[in-house]
C-alpha positions in Angstrom: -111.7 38.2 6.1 -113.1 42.1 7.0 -113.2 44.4 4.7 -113.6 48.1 5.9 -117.0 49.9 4.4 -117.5 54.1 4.7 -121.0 54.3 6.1 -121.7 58.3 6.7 -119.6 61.3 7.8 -119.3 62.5 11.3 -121.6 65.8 10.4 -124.7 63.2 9.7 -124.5 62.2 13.1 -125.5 64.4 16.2 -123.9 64.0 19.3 -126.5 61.6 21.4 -128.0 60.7 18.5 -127.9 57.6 16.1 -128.9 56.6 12.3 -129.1 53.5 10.6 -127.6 52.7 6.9 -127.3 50.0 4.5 -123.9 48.0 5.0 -124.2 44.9 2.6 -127.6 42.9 3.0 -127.9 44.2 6.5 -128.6 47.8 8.2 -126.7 49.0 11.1 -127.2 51.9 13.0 -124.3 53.8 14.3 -124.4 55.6 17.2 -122.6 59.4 18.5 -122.4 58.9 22.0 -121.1 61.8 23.8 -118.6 62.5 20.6 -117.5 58.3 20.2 -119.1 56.4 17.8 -120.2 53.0 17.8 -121.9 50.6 15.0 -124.4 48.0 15.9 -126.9 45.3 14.4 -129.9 48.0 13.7 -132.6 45.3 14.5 -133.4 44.6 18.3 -132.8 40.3 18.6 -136.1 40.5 20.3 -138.7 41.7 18.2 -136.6 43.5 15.3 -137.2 47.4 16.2 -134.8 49.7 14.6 -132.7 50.2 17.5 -131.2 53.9 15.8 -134.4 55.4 16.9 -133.8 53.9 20.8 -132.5 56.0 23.6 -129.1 57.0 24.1 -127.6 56.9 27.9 -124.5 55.9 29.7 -123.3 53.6 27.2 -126.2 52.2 26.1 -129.4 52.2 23.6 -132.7 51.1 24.8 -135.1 49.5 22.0 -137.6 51.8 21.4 -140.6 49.3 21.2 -139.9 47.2 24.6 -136.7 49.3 25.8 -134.6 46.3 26.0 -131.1 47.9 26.9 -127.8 47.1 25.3 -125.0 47.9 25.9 -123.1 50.1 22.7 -119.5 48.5 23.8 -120.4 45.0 23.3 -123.8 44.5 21.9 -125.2 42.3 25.1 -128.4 42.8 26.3 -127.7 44.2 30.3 -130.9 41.7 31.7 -129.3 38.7 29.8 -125.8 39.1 28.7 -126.4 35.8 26.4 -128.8 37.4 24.2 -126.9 40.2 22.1 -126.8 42.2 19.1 -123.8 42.3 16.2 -121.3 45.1 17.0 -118.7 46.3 14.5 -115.5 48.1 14.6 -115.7 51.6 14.1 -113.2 53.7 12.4 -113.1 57.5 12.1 -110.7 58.6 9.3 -111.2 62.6 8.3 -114.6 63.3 8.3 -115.9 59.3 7.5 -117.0 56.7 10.0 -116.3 53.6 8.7 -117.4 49.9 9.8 -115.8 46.5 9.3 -117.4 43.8 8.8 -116.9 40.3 7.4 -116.5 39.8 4.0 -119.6 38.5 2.4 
């Protein structure tokens, strides 16, 4: 089971930018890229940087402590596709971005 969770609204959010919030017992940091949003596990698999405060470009966000690059779409890593973060689905309904994620 999902269950669908209003995390911010679209205004919080600046185009290329990205900010993390509390979803459950975990943080995930959505991301406005280029006016589409995305939601992803906000801790880097590799050493647990926040990856809102990473670089936005072409799809992606690069961690900001070792600039590991992955990809918004899916969450893999682009130098090892096996390593990835959690994505979520996002929804935009009005003004709120929501996320699903799986019931706890």
């Amino acid at each position: 089971m999902t269950k669908r969770i209003t995390v911010a609204k679209t205004s919080e959010i600046p185009l290329n930018e990205a900010r993390a919030f509390p979803v459950g017992d975990r943080m995930v940091a959505i991301f406005n890229q280029a006016g589409v949003f995305h939601a992803m596990d906000d801790f880097c698999p590799h050493m647990g940087a926040s990856l809102a405060g990473g670089w936005i470009e072409d799809g992606t966000v690069a961690c900001p402590w070792h600039a590991w690059r992955f990809s918004l779409a899916d969450g893999c890593w682009l130098d090892n596709p096996k390593i990835k973060a959690d994505i979520f689905q996002v929804f935009v309904v009005d003004d709120e971005i929501q996320v699903e994620i799986p019931d706890e």
